[in-house]
PAZAPA-4460 file (N, C-alpha, C; in steps of 0.05 Angstrom, whole numbers, plus 32768, in hexadecimal, padded with zeros to 4 digits):
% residues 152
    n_x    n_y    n_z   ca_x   ca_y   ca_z    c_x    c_y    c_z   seq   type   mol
   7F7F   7F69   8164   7F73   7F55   8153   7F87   7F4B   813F     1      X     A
   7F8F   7F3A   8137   7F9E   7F24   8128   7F8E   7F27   8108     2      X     A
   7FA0   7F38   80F4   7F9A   7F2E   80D9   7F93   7F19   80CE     3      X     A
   7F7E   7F16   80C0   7F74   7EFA   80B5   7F8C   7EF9   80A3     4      X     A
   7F9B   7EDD   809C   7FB1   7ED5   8091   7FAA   7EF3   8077     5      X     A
   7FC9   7EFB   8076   7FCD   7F1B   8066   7FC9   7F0A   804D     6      X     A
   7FD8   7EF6   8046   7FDA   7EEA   8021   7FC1   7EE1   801E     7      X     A
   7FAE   7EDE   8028   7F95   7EC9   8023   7F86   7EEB   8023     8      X     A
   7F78   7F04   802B   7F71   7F1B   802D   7F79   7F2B   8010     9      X     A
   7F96   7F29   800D   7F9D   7F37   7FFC   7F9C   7F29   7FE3    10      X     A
   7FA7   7F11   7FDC   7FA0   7F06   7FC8   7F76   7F02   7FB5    11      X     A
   7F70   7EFC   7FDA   7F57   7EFB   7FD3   7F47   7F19   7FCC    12      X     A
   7F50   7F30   7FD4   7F44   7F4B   7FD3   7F33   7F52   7FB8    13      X     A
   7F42   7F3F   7FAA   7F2E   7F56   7F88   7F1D   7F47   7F84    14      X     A
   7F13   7F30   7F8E   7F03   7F16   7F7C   7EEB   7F1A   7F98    15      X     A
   7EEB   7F23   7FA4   7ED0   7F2C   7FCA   7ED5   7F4A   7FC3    16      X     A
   7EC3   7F4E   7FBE   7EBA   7F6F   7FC1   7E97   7F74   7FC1    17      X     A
   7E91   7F8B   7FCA   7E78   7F9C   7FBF   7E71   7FA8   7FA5    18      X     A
   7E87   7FA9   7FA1   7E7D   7FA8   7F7C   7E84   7F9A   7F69    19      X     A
   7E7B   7F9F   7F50   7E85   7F85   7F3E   7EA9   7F86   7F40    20      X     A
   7EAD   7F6A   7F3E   7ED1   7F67   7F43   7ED9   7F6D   7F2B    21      X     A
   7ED2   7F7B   7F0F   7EDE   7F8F   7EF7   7EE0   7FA2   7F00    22      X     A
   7ED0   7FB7   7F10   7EDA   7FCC   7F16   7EE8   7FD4   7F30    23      X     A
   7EE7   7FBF   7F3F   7EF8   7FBF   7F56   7F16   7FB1   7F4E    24      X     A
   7F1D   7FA5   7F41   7F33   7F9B   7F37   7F42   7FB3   7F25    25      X     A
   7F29   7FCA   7F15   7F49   7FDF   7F0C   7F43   7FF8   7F15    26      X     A
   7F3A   7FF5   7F2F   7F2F   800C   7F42   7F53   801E   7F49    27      X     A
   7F69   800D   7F47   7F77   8020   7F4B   7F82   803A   7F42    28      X     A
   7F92   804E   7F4B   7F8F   8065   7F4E   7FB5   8067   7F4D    29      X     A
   7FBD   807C   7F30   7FD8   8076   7F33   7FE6   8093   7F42    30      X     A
   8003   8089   7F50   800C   8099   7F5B   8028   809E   7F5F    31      X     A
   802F   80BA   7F5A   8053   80C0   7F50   805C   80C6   7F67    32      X     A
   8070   80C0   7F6E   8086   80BD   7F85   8095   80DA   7F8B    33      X     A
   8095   80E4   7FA0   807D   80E3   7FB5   8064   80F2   7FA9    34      X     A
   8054   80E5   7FC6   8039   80E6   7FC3   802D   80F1   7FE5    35      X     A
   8023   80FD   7FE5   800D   80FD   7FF8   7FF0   8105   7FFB    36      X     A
   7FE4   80EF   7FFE   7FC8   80F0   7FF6   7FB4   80E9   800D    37      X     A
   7F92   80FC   8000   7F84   80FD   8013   7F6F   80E6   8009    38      X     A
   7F6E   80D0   8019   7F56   80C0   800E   7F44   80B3   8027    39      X     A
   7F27   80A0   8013   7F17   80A0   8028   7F14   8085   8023    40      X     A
   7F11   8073   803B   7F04   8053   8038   7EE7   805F   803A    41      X     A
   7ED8   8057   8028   7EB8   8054   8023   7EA9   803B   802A    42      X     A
   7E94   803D   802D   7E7F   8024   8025   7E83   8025   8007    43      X     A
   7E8A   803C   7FF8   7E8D   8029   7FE1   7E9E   801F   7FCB    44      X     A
   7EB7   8017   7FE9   7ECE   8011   7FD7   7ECC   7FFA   7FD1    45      X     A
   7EE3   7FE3   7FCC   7EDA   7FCD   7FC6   7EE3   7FBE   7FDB    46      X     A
   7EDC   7F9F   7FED   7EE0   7F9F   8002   7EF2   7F89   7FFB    47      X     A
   7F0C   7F7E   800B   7F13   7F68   8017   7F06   7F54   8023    48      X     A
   7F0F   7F3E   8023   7F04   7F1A   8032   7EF2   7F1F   804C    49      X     A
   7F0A   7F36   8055   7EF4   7F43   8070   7EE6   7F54   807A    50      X     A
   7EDB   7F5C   805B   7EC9   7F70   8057   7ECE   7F8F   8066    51      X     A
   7EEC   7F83   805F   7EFC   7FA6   806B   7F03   7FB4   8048    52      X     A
   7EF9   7FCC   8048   7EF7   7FE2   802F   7F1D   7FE7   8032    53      X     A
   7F21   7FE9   8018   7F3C   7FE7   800B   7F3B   7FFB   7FF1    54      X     A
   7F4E   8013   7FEB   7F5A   8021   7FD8   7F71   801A   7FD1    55      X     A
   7F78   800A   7FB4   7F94   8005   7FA8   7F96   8025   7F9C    56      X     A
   7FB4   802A   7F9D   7FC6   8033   7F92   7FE2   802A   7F89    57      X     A
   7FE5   8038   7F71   7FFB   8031   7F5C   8011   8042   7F59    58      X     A
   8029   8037   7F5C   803E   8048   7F53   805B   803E   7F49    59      X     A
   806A   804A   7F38   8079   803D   7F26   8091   803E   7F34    60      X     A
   80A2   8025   7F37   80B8   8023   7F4F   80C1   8013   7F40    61      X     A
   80EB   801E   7F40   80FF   8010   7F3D   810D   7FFD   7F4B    62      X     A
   8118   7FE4   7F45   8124   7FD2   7F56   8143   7FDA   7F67    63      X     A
   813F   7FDC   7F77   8154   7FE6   7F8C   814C   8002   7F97    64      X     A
   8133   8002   7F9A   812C   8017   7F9D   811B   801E   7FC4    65      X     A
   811D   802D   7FD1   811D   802D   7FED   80FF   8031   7FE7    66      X     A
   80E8   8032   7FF1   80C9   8040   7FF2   80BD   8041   8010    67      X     A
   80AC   804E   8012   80A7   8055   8034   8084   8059   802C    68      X     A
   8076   804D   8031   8057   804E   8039   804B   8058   804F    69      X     A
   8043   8069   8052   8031   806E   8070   8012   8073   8070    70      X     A
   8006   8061   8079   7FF0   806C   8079   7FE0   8074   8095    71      X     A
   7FD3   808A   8098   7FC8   809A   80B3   7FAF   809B   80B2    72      X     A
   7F9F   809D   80C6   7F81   809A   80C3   7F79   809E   80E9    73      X     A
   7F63   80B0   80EA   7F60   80B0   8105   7F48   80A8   8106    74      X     A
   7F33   80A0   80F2   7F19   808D   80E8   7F16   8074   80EC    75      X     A
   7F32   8069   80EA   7F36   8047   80EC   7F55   8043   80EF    76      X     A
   7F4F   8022   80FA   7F6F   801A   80F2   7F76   8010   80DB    77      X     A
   7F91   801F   80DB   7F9A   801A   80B6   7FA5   7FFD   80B3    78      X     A
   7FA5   7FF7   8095   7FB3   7FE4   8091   7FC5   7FDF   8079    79      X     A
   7FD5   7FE2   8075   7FE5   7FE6   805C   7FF6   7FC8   8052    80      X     A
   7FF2   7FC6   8034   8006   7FB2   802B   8005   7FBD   800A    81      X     A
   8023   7FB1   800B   802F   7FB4   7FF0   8033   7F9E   7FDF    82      X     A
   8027   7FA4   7FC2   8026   7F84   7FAF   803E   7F87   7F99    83      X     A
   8057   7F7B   7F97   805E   7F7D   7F7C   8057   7F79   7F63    84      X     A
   805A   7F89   7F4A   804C   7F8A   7F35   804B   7F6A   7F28    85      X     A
   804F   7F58   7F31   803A   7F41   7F30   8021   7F3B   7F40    86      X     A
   801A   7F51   7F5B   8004   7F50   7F65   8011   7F39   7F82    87      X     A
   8025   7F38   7F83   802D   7F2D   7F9D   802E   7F39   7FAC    88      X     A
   8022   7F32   7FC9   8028   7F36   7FDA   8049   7F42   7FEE    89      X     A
   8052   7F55   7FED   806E   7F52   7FF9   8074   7F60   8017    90      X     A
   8065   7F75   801C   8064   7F80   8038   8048   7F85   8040    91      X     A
   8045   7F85   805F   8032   7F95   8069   8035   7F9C   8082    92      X     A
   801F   7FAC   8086   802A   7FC7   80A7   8006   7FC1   80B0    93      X     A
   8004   7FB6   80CA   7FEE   7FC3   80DD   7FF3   7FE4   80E5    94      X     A
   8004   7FDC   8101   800C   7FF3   8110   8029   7FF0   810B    95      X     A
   8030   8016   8103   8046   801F   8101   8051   8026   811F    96      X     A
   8049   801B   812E   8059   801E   8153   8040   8013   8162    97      X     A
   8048   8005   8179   8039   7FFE   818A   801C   8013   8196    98      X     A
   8031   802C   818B   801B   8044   819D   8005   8053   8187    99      X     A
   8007   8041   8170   7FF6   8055   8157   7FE8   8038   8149   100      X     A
   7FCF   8041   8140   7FC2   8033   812A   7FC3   8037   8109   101      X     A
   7FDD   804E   8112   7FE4   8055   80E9   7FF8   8039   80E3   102      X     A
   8001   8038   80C9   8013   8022   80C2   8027   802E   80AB   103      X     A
   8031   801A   80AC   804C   8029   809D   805E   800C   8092   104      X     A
   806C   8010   8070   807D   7FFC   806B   808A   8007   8061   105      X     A
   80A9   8002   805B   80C5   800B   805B   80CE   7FF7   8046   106      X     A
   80D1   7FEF   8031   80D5   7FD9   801B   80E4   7FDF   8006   107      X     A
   80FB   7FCF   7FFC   810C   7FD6   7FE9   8104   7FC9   7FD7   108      X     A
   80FB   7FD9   7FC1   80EF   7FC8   7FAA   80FF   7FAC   7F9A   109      X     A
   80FB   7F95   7F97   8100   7F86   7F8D   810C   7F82   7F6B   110      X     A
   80F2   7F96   7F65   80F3   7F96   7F42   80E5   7FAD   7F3C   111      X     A
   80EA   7FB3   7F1C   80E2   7FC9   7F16   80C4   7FC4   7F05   112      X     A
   80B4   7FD4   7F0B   809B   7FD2   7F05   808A   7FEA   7F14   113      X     A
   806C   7FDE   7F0F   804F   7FEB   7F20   804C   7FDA   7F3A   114      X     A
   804F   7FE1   7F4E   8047   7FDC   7F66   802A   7FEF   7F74   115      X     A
   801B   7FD3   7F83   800B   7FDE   7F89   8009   7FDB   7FA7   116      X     A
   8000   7FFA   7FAF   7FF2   7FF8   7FCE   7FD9   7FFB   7FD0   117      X     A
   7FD7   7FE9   7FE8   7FB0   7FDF   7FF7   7FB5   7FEA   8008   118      X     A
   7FA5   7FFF   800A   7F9C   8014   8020   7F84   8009   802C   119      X     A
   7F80   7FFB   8042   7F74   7FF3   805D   7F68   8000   806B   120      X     A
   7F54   7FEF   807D   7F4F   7FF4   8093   7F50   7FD5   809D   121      X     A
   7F62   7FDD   80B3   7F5E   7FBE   80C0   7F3F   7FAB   80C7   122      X     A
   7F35   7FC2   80CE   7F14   7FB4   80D8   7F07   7FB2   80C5   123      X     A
   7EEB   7FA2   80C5   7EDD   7FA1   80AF   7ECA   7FB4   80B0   124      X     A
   7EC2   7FBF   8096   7EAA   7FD5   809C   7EB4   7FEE   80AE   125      X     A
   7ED2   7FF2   80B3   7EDC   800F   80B5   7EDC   8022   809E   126      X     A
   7ED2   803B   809E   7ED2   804C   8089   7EEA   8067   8095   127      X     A
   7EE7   8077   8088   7EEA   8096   8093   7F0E   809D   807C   128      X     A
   7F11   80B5   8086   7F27   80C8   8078   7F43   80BC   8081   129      X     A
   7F55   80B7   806A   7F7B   80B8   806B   7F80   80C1   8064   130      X     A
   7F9B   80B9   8070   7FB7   80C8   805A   7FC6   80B7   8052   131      X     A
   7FD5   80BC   8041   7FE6   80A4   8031   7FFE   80B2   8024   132      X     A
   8013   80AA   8033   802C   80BC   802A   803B   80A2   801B   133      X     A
   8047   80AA   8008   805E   809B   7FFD   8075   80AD   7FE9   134      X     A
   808C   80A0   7FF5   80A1   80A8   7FFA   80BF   808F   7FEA   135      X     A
   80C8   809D   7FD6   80DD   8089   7FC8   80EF   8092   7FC6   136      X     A
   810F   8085   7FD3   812A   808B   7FD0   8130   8080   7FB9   137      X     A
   814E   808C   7FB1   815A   808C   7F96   8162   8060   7FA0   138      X     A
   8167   8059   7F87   816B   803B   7F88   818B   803A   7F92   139      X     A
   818F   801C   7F95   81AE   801D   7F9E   81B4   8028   7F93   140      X     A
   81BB   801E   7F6F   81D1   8024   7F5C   81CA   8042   7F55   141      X     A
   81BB   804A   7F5B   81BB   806D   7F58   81CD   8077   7F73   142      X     A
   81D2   806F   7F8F   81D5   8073   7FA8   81F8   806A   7F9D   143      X     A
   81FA   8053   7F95   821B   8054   7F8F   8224   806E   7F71   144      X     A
   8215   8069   7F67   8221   8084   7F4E   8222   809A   7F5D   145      X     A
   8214   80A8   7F6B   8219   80C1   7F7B   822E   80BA   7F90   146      X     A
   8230   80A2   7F9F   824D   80A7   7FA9   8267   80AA   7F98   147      X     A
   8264   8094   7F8C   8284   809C   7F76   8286   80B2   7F68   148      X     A
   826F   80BD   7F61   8274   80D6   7F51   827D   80F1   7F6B   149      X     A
   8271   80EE   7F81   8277   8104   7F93   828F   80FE   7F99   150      X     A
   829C   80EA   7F98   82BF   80D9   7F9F   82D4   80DE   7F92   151      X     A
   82CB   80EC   7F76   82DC   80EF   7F59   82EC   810E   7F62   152      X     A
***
């Protein structure tokens, strides 16, 4: 099945929900690098355009910085995207391989701030149990100071 356009879903996500859009707008949940976590899409999370239930999560990321998202679920198919701390849109993952319904994004942070992840389910009205790993390498200019210093 073909994502309904990702920027029109994600932009639209906080303003369509099941509950009032104040508490689904600071429904997120913050999180320190790394992370691996056990969570659940509900009926009563707050839903997307396509009435597919969505969990944001928050975490504080430097610019030049590597990050790795995975999300797993044997309940539903996942769907993952990442917003820069202006709430943009900048990656997203259906399937992490042709042969799996988990998803996965790989993204070098842009800028330094709160970034947030939308934890998915591709379908609408999928519920059930994930996982949600995230994972952050040192930034370039931390990656060049440890070479020259190990060079000295």
């Amino acid at each position: 099945m073909q994502r309904i356009t990702f920027l029109t879903v994600v932009l639209g996500m906080l303003g369509v929900t099941n509950a009032p859009a104040q508490q689904c707008g600071s429904s997120a949940l913050t999180v320190s690098c790394p992370a691996s976590i056990g969570g659940a899409l509900t009926t009563d999370d707050c839903t997307s355009s396509d009435s597919s239930p969505y969990d944001l999560w928050q975490f504080s990321g430097t610019a030049g910085q590597t990050v790795t998202i995975e999300m797993h679920s044997t309940a539903f198919d996942t769907f993952l995207a990442l917003l820069d701390p202006a709430g943009t849109p900048v990656a997203d993952s259906d399937d992490s391989s042709t042969s799996s319904t988990d998803s996965r994004i790989t993204f070098t942070l842009t800028t330094s701030g709160t970034w947030t992840i939308f934890a998915n389910s591709l379908n609408a009205s999928k519920t059930g149990d994930y996982n949600l790993l995230l994972s952050c390498g040192a930034t370039n200019a931390a990656r060049r100071r440890a070479v020259r210093h190990g060079s000295n």
